[in-house]
N, C-alpha and C positions, 0 to 999 in steps of 0.2 A: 482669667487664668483657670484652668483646668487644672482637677486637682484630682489624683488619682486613689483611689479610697482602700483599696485592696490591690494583692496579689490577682491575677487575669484566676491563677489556678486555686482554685478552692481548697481550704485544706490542709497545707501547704504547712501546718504549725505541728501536724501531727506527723513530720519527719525527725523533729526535735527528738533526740536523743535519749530511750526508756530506756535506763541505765541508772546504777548508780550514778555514776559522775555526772550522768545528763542531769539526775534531780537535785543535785546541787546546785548552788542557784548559779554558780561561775557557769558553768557546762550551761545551762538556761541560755546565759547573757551572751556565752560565745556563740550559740546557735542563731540566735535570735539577730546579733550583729554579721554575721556571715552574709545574712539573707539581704541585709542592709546593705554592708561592702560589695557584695554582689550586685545589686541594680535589681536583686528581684522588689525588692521593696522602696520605693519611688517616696522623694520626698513628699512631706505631708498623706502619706499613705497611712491610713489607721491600720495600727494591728490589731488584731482579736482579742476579745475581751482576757481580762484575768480569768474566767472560770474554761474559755476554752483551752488559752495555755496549759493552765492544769490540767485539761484532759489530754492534751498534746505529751506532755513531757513523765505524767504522771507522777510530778512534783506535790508538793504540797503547798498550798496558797501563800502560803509567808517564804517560800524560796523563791514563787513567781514573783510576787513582787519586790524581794529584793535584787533579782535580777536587774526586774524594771528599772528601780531606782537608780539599781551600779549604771547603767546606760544612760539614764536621765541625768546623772551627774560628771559619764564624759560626752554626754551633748548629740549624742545618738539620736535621741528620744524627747520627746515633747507631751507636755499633757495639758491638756485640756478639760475646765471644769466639767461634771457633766456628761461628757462626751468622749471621754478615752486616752489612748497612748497614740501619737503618730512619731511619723518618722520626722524627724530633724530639718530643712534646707540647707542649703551652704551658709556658712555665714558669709557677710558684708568683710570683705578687703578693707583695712585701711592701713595708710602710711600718713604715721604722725607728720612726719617729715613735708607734706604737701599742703597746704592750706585751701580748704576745700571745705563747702558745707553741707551735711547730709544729704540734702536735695542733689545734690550735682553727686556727689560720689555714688549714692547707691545708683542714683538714676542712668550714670557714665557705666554702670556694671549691667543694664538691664533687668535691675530690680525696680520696683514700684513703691515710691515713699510714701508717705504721706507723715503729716503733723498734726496734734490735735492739743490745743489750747488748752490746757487743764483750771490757769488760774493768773491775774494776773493783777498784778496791785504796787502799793509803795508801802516799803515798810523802812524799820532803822536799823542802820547798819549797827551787825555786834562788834566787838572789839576787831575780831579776827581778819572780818570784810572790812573793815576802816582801815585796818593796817594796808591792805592791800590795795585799796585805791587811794589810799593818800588823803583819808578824810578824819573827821572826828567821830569818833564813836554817838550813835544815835543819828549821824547824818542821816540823809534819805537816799533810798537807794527805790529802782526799779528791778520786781524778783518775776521773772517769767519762771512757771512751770508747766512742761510741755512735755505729754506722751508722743512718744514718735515709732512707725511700722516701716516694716514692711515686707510687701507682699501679704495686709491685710493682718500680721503679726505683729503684736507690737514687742517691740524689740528692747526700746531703753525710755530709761523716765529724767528728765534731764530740770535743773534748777539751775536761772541763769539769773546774774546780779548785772545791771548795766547802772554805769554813773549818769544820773537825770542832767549833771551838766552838762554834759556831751550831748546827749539824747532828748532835750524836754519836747514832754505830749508824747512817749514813745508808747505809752499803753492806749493810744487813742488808735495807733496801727492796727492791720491785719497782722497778726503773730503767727498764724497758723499756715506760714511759708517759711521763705528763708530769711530769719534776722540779720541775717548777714546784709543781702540787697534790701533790705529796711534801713542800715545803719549808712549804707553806702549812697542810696541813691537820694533819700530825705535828709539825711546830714553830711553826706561828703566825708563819711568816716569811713578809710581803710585799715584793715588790720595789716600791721607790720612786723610782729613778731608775737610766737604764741609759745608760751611755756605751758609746758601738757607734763602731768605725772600720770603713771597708769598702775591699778597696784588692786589685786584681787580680795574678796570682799562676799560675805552672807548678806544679800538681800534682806531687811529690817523688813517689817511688818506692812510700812509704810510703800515701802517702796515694792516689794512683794504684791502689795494687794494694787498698785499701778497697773504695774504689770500682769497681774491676774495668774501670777504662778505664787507656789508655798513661801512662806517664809522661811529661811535658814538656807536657800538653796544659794549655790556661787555665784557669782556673779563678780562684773569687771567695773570697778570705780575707775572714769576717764576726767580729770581736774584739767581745766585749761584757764590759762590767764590770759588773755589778748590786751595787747597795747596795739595804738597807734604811732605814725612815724615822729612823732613828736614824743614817748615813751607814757603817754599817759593811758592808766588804764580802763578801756572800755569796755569788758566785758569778762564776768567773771563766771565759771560755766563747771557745774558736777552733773555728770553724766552717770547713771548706771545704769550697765547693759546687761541682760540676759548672758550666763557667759558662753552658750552655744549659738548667739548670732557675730560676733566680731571676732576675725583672723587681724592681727596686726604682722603687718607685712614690709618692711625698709629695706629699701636697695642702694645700698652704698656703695661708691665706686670707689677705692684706696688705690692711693700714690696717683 
């Protein structure tokens, strides 16, 4: 993938607006998003540093970067440790509505997935997870945790609970695909029904430092329960997304 780094035109920052209202930091973020809604500035395209802004706008460094921020918090904007401000990609479509697993969805959009294994083991279920698969508190449960990208971004950090009955030896698998065709093809388990709650959310420390962005920033908690056609439950799954990679998107046909 080809990744566009800049503007072709050099420069290009010190059209920003020398104005009062330009050195406010709104006037900043509007100019700075123009250039974005425009196509002059290409996803994953770095912008110029903080001190050049400031010489762009003739602001003062704490109005650039709160600029920065107001954009970095409706998803305009990306940062990276180290390395800078870029511009945003589209995010990943999903319709709760279709039963589909990362793999196959991003990959059906011609994005590039990938999974990467963080951690995986057996632990005991607490009250809250017993209640939901229908066990006794302390039972043993199977906990995948797994960073998932894409397009080399990584996108969401997801904790998933499977019942060892349904699944025994299911940490002895390759995990770092789809668990879906691990559950399917090694046990003959299909998902028949998924209860999904979605409900917006600051990014913990924890899960912040996953993902490699700040702590406090928004972010989208996606909860799903899957059962099989027999209603038992196989898989218990907290998802949290960066909240400028996922558009949820449902197309209902009425009457």
């Amino acid at each position: 993938m080809t990744v566009k780094k800049s503007l072709d035109r050099p420069g290009w920052w010190m059209d920003l607006p020398d104005s009062a209202e330009g050195r406010h930091y709104l006037g900043v973020r509007d100019s700075i998003a123009a250039h974005i809604q425009s196509g002059d500035l290409a996803a994953n395209a770095c912008l110029p540093s903080e001190r050049q802004l400031q010489t762009g706008t003739g602001a003062a460094r704490g109005t650039v970067r709160a600029a920065l921020f107001q954009l970095e918090a409706e998803g305009l904007i990306y940062r990276k440790e180290r390395s800078g401000w870029y511009v945003s990609p589209a995010p990943i479509v999903y319709d709760p509505t279709r039963w589909e697993g990362f793999m196959s969805y991003v990959t059906a959009q011609n994005r590039a997935p990938r999974t990467e294994l963080l951690s995986a083991r057996e632990v005991s279920a607490t009250p809250e997870q017993a209640a939901i698969f229908g066990l006794k508190a302390g039972a043993p449960l199977h906990e995948l945790r797994r960073r998932r990208y894409v397009d080399h971004r990584a996108v969401l950090v997801e904790t998933i609970f499977v019942d060892p009955r349904l699944a025994p030896g299911l940490l002895d698998h390759d995990l770092e695909g789809s668990l879906t065709q691990v559950l399917r093809n090694h046990y003959m388990i299909d998902v028949a029904r998924n209860r999904i709650e979605m409900q917006p959310c600051a990014l913990t420390l924890e899960e912040a430092l996953a993902l490699r962005v700040k702590s406090g920033l928004p972010g989208l908690l996606v909860t799903r329960i899957s059962e099989d056609a027999q209603g038992r439950v196989v898989e218990y799954d907290q998802e949290y997304w960066r909240h400028d990679a996922l558009k949820v998107s449902v197309d209902i046909r009425v009457g």
